[in-house]
C-alpha positions in Angstrom: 47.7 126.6 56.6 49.9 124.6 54.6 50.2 120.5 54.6 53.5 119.8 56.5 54.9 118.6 53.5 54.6 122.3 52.0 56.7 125.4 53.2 56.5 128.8 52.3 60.0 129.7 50.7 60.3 133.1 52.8 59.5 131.5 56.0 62.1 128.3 55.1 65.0 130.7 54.3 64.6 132.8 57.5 64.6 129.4 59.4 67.7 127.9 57.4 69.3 131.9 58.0 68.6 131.8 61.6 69.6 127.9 62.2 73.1 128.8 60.3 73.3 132.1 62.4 74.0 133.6 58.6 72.4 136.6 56.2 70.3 138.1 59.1 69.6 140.9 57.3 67.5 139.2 55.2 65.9 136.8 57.6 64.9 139.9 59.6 62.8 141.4 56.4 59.4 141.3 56.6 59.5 139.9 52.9 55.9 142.3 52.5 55.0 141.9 49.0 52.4 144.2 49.4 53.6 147.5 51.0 53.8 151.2 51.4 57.4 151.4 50.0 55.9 150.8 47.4 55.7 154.3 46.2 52.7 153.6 43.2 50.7 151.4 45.5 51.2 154.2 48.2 50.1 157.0 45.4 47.3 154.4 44.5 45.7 153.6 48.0 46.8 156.6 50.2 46.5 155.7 53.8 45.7 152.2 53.3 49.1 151.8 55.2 48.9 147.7 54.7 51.9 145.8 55.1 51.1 141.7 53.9 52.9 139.2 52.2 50.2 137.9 49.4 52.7 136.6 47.1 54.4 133.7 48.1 56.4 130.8 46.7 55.5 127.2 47.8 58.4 124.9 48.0 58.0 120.7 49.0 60.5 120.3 52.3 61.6 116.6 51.0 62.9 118.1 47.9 63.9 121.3 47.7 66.3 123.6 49.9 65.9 127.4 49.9 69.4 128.9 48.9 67.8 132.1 48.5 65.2 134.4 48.7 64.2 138.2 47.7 61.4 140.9 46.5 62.3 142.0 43.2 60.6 144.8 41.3 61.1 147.2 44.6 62.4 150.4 42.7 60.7 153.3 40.8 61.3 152.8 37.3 59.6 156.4 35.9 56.6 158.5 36.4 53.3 159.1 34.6 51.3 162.3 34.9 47.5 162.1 35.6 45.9 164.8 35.1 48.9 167.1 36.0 49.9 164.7 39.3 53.1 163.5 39.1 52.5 159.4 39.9 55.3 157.5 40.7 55.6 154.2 38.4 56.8 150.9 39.7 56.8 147.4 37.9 54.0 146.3 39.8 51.7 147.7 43.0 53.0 144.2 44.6 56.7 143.8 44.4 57.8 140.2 43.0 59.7 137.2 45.3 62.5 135.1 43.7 63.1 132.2 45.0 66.6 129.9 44.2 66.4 126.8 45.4 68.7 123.4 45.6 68.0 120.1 45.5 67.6 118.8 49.1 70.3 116.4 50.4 
């Protein structure tokens, strides 16, 4: 658990999303960084089936204000064969968060 002082940037923007009735698409994602879409992790770890969100940005409340917030690195950029298997190839087997954030008023 977090101090108070600390929030977890996800978890701020679906608050600020759901306070200002606004993006709810996004503050509906799971923001899963870790995830079976992911079609190398799923290649990787067949029927590990977890969906978790280990990568997450810190912001401080006092200061900062979460205009934003997405997973990046969520597409198939190639393949690689192994051995004859085809194996998808993505960035990462975690996909990325980006975080923009504003000075708090």
């Amino acid at each position: 658990a977090l101090p108070e002082v600390f929030a977890d940037a996800w978890e701020e923007y679906q608050q600020q999303c759901k306070q200002q009735a606004a993006d709810a698409s996004t503050a509906a994602s799971s923001g899963c960084t870790e995830s079976q879409s992911n079609l190398m992790r799923a290649a990787l770890k067949p029927g590990q089936g977890r969906e978790a969100r280990f990568d997450k940005v810190v912001v401080v409340r006092e200061r900062m204000r979460v205009r934003s917030v997405e997973l990046v690195g969520t597409d198939q950029c190639g393949e690689v064969n192994e051995g004859g298997k085809v194996m998808p190839l993505c960035p990462s087997d975690h996909f990325g968060v980006l975080v923009l954030t504003a000075a708090a008023s």
